[in-house]
C-alpha positions in Angstrom: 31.4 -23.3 11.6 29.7 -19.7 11.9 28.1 -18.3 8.5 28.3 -14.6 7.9 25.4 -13.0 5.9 27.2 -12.0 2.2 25.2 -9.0 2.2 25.4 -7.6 6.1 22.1 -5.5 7.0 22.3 -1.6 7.3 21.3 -0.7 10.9 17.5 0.9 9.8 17.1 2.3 13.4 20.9 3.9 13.3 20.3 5.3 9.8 17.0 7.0 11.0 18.5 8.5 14.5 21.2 9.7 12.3 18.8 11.4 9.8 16.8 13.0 12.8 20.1 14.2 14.3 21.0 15.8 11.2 18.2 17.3 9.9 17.9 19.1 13.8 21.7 20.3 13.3 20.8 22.0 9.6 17.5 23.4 10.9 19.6 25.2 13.4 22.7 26.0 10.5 19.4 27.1 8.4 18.3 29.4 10.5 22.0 31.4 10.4 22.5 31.5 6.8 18.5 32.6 5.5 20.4 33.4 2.2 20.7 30.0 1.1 17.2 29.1 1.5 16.6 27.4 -2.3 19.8 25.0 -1.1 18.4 24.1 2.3 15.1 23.1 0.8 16.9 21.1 -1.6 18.7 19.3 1.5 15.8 18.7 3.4 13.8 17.1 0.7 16.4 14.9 0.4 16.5 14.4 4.2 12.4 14.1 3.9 13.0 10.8 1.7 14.7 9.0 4.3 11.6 7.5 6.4 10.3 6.4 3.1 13.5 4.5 2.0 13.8 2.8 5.5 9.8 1.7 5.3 10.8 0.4 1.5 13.6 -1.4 2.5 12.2 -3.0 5.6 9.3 -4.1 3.7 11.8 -5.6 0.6 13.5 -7.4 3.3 10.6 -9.1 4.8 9.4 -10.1 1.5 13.3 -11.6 0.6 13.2 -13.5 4.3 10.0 -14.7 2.6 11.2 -16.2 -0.5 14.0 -17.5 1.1 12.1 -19.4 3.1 9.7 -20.6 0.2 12.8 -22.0 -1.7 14.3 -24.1 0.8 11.4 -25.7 1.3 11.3 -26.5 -2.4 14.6 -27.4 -2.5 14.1 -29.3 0.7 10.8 -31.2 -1.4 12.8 -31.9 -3.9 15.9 -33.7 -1.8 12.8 -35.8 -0.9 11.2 -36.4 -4.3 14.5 -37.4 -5.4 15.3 -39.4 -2.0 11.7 -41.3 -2.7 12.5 -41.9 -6.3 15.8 -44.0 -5.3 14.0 -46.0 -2.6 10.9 -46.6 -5.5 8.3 -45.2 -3.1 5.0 -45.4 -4.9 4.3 -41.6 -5.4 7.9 -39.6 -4.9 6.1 -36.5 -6.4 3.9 -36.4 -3.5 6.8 -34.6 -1.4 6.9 -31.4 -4.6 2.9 -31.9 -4.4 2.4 -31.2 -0.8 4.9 -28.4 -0.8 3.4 -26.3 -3.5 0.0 -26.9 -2.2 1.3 -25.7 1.1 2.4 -22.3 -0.1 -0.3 -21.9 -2.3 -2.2 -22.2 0.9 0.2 -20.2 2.3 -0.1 -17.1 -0.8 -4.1 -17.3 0.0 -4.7 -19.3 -2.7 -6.6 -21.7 -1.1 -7.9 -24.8 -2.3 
């Protein structure tokens, strides 16, 4: 069974080509129609932002891979704590123990 991501990725690199490509096309229109100067700045701002939202959401997307990661470990400690708990091992929080301690260790904090 193949899982689809819910939320598909926006192509970064496409998005970026596409600003370049545009922002080369209106330099060129600019250059025609000197009149509307105040407007082209106000569309090139808004084409200057584009770098910055890419590095933002590249960055908010390593960090969600991240967490994602983080909580099926938990979930995948606490499967075990519970798994332990029904076989009456001596110390079924051991499994949630060494899991946060691990990405505590992880995070930099160290022991």
């Amino acid at each position: 069974m193949t899982h689809s991501h819910p939320y598909p990725y926006a192509d970064l690199q496409g998005a970026a080509h596409r600003n370049t490509t545009a922002v080369h096309l209106l330099t060129t229109f600019a250059k025609s129609a000197p009149a509307l100067d105040d407007m082209w700045q106000h569309i090139f701002a808004a084409f200057d932002d584009t770098p910055t939202l890419i590095h933002e959401i590249d960055r908010l997307r390593t960090a969600l891979a991240a967490a994602r990661f983080q909580r099926a470990n938990l979930i995948a400690a606490i499967r075990a704590t519970l798994a332990a708990h029904h076989d009456g091992e001596h110390d079924p929080l051991y499994y949630i123990r060494d899991e946060l301690d691990a990405q505590t260790r992880m995070a930099g904090g160290g022991r």
